[in-house]
C-alpha positions, 0 to 999 in steps of 0.5 A: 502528505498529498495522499494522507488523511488521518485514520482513513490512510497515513502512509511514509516511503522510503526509497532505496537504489544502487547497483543492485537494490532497488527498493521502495518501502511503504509504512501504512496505518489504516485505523479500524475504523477508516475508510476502506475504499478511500484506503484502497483508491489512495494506495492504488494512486500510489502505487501507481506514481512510484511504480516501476518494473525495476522496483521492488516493494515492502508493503509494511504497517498496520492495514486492520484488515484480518488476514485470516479470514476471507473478506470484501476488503482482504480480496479488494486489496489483494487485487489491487496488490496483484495489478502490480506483480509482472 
């Protein structure tokens, strides 16, 4: 809940481990009409906290950033996503 805020970032994990899956999920929503930085900066808190070089991430939801146009906002958050793939 630290890291929610109504519109601006609602976000759940889920953390799966044994022998040989290690994986976090993250279900995101971001509303249209949320705060795109304030999104970004608590994905990036996040991201950070939970971040290993063992765990692997499915990053799903409803972010309302359009994807098939080039933007600010799709190339803010792609290079954000890209500061943790080693």
């Amino acid at each position: 809940m630290k890291y929610c805020r109504e519109q601006d970032i609602e976000i759940s994990a889920l953390k799966l481990q044994s022998n040989s899956v290690n994986i976090c999920v993250l279900t995101i929503y971001k509303a249209p009409t949320g705060n795109v930085n304030y999104y970004t900066h608590q994905l990036d808190a996040i991201l950070h906290t939970l971040y290993t070089a063992t765990l692997d991430f499915i990053i799903c939801g409803d972010i309302n950033i359009n994807y098939l146009i080039g933007s600010e906002r799709k190339n803010h958050l792609d290079t954000l996503l890209l500061t943790y793939i080693y």
